[in-house]
C-alpha positions as protocol buffer text, in pm:
chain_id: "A"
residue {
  index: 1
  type: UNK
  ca { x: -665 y: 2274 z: -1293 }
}
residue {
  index: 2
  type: UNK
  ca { x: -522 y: 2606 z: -1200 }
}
residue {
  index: 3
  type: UNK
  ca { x: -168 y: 2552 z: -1083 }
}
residue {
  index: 4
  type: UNK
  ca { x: -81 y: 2917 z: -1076 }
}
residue {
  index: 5
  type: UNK
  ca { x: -337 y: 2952 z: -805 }
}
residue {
  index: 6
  type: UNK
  ca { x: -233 y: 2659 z: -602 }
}
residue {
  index: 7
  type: UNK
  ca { x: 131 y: 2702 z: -587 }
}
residue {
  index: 8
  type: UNK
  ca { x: 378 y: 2899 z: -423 }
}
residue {
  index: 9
  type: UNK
  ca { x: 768 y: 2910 z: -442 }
}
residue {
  index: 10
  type: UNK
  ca { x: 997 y: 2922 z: -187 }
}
residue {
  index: 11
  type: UNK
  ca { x: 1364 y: 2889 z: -170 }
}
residue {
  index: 12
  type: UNK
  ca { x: 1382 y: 2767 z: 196 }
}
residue {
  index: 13
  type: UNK
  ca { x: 1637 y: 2506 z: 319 }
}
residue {
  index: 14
  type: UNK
  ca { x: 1387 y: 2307 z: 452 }
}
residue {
  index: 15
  type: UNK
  ca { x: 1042 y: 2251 z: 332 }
}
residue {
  index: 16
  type: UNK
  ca { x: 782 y: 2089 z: 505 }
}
residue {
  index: 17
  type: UNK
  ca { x: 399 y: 2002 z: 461 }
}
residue {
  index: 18
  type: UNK
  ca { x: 198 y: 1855 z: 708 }
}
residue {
  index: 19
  type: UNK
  ca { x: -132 y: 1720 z: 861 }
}
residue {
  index: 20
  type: UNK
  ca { x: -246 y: 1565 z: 1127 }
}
residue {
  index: 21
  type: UNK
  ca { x: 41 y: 1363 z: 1353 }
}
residue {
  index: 22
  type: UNK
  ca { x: 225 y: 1314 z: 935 }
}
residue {
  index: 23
  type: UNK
  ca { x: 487 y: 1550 z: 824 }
}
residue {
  index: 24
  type: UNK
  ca { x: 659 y: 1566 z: 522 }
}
residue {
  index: 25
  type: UNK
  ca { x: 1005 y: 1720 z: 472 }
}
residue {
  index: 26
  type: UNK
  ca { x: 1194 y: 1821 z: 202 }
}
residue {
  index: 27
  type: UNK
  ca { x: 1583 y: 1915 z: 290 }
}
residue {
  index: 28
  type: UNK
  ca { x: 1674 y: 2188 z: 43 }
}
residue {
  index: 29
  type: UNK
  ca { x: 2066 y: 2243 z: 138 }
}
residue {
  index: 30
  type: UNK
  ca { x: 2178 y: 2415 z: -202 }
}
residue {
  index: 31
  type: UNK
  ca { x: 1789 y: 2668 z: -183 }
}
residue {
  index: 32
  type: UNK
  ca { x: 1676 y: 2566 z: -485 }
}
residue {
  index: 33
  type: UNK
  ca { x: 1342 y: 2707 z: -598 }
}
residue {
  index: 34
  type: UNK
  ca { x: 1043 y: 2453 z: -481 }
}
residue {
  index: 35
  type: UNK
  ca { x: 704 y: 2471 z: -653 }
}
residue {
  index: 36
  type: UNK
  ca { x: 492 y: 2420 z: -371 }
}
residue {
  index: 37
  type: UNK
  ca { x: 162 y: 2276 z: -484 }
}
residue {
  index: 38
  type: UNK
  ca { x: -151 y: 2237 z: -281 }
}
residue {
  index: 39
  type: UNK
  ca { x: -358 y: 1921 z: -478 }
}
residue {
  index: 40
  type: UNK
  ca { x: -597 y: 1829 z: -186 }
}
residue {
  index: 41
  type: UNK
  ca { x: -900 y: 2110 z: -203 }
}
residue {
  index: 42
  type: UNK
  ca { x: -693 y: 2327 z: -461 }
}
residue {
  index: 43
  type: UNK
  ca { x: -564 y: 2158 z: -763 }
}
residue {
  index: 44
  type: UNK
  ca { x: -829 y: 1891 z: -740 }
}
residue {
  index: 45
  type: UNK
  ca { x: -1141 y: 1920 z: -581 }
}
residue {
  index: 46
  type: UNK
  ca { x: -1468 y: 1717 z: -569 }
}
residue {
  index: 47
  type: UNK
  ca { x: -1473 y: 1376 z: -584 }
}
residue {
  index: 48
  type: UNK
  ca { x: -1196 y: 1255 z: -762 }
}
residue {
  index: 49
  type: UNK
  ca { x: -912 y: 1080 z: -571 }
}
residue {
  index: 50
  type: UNK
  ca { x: -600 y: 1287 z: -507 }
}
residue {
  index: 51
  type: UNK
  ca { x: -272 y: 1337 z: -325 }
}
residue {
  index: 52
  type: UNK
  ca { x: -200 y: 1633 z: -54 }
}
residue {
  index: 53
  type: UNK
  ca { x: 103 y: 1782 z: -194 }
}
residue {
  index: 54
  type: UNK
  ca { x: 321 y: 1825 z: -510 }
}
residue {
  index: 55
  type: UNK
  ca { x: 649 y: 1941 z: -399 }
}
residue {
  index: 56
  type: UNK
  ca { x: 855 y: 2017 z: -673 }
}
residue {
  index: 57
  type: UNK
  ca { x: 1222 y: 2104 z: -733 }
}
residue {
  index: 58
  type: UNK
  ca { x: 1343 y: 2326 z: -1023 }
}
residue {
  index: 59
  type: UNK
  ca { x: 1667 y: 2153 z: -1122 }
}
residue {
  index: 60
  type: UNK
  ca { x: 1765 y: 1994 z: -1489 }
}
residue {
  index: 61
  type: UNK
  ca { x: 1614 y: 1821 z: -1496 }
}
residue {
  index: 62
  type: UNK
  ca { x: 1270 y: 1931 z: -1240 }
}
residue {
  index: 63
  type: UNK
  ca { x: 1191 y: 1645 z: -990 }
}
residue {
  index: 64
  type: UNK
  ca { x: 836 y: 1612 z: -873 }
}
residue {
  index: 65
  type: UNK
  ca { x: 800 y: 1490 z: -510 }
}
residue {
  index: 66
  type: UNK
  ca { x: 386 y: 1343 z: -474 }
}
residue {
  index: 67
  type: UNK
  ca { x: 291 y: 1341 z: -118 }
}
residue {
  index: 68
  type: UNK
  ca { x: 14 y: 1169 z: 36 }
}
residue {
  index: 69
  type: UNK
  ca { x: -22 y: 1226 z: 451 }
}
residue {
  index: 70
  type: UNK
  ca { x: -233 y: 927 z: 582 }
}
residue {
  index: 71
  type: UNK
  ca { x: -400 y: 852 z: 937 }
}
residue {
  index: 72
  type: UNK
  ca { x: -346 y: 445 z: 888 }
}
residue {
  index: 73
  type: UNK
  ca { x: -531 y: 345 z: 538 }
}
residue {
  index: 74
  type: UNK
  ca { x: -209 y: 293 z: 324 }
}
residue {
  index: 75
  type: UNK
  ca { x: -415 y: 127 z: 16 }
}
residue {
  index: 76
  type: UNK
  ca { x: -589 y: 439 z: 13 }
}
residue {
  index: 77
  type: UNK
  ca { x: -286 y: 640 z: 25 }
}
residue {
  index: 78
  type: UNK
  ca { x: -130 y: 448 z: -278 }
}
residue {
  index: 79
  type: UNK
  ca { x: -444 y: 469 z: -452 }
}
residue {
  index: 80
  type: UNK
  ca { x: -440 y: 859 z: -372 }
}
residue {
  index: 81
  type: UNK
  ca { x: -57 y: 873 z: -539 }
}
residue {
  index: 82
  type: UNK
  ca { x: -165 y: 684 z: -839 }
}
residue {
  index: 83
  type: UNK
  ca { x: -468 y: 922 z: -936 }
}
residue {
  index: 84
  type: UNK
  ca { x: -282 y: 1240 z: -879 }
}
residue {
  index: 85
  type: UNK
  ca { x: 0 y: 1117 z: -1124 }
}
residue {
  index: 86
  type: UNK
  ca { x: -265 y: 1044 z: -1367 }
}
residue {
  index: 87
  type: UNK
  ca { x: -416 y: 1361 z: -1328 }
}
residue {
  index: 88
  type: UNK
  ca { x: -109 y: 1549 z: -1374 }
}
residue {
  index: 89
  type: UNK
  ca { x: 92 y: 1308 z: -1671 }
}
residue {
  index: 90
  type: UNK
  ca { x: 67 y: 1555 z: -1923 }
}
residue {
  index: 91
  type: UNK
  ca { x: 228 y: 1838 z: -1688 }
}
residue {
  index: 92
  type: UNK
  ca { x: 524 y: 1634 z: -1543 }
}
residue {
  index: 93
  type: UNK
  ca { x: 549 y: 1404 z: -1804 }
}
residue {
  index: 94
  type: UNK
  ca { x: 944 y: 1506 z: -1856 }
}
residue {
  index: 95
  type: UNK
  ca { x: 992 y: 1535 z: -1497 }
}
residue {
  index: 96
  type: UNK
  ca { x: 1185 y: 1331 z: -1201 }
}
residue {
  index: 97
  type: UNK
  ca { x: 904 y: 1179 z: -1000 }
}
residue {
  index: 98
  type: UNK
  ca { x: 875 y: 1005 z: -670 }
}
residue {
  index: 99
  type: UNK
  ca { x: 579 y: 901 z: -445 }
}
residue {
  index: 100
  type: UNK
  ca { x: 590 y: 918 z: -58 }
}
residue {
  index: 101
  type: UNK
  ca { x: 312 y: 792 z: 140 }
}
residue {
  index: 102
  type: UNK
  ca { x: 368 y: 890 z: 502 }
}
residue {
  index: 103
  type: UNK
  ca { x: 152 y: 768 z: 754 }
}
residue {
  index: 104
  type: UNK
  ca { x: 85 y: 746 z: 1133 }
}
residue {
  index: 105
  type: UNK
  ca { x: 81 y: 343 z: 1131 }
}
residue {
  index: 106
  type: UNK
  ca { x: 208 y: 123 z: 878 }
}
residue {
  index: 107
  type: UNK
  ca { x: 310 y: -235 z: 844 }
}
residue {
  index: 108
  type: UNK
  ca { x: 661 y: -303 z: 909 }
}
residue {
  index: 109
  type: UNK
  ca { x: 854 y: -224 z: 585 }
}
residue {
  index: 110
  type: UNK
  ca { x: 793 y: -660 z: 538 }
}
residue {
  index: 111
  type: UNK
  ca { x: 659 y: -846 z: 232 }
}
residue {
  index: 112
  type: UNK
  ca { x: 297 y: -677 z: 205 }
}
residue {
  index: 113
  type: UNK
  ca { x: 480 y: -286 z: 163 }
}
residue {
  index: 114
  type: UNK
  ca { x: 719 y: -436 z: -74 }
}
residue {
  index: 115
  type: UNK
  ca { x: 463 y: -552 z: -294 }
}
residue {
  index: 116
  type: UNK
  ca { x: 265 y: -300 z: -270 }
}
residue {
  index: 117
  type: UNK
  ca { x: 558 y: -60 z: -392 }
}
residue {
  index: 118
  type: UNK
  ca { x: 648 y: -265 z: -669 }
}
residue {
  index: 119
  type: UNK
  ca { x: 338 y: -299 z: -831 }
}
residue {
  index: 120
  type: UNK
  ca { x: 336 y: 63 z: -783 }
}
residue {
  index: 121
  type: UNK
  ca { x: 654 y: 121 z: -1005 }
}
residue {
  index: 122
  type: UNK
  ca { x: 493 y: -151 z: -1249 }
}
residue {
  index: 123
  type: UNK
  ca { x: 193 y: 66 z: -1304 }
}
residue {
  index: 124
  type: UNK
  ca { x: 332 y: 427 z: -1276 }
}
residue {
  index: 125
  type: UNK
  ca { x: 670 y: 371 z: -1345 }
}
residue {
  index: 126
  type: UNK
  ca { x: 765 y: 622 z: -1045 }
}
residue {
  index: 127
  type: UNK
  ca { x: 878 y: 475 z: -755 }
}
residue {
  index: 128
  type: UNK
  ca { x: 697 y: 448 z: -402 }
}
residue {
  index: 129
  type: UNK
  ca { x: 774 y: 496 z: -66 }
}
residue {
  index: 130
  type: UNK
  ca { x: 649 y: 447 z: 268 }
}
residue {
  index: 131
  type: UNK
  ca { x: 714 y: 659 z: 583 }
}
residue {
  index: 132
  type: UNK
  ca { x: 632 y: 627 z: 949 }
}
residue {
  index: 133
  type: UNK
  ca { x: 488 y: 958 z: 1096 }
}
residue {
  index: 134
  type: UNK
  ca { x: 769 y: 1167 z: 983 }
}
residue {
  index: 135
  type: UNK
  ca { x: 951 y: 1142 z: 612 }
}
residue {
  index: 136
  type: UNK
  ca { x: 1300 y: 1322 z: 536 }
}
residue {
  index: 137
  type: UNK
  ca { x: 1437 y: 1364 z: 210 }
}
residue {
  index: 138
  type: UNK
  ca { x: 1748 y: 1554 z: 42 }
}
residue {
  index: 139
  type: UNK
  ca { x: 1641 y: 1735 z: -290 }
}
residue {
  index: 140
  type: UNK
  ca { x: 1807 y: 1505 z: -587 }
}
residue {
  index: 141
  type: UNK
  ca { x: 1912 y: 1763 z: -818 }
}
């Protein structure tokens, strides 16, 4: 995996990856630097299961937002977190992370999502969480 070749840096206040009708945004008030890291067709290619982005911001310590963009198939999606974190344990292994899957129609945030986030957590011991169509989050540095 060649991250050097996948990523790029930017310092903007507002960071955003998207595809499709699903957006992603990361709200960067205080510009830190983000690692911007392309997984899907870069990072990891072929067959293997993988996440869209790696969004990650360089604080102390560095927290690593996974990011998974999904028409409607939300098993998929989680499944698509979990691989990518696996894939990358050894590199982020002292790092902050956090899942989002963000798709264009999900459950209402009811029982099924709930479980589905916990035994997330149980697994990766990173927590998970699901977006509508458009996800917002502050950088937690």
């Amino acid at each position: 995996m060649s991250y050097e070749k996948c990523t790029s840096v930017v310092k903007d206040t507002r960071v955003v990856v998207q595809e499709n009708r699903s957006s992603f945004e990361l709200v960067n008030e205080a510009r830190h630097t983000i690692e911007k890291v392309k997984v899907d067709g870069c990072l990891i290619t072929g067959d293997q299961e993988r996440c869209d982005w790696l969004l990650v911001a360089k604080c102390n310590p560095d927290v690593a937002y996974f990011v998974e963009l999904k028409g409607c198939d939300l098993k998929k999606a989680v499944s698509q977190l979990g691989a990518t974190l696996n894939a990358t344990k050894d590199r982020y292994k002292s790092t902050n992370r956090k899942c989002y899957a963000v798709t264009t129609r999900v459950p209402r945030q009811g029982p099924s999502v709930q479980m589905l986030a916990r035994a997330f957590y149980k697994e990766h011991s990173v927590p998970l969480e699901v977006k509508n169509i458009r996800a917002s989050v502050k950088v937690a540095c």
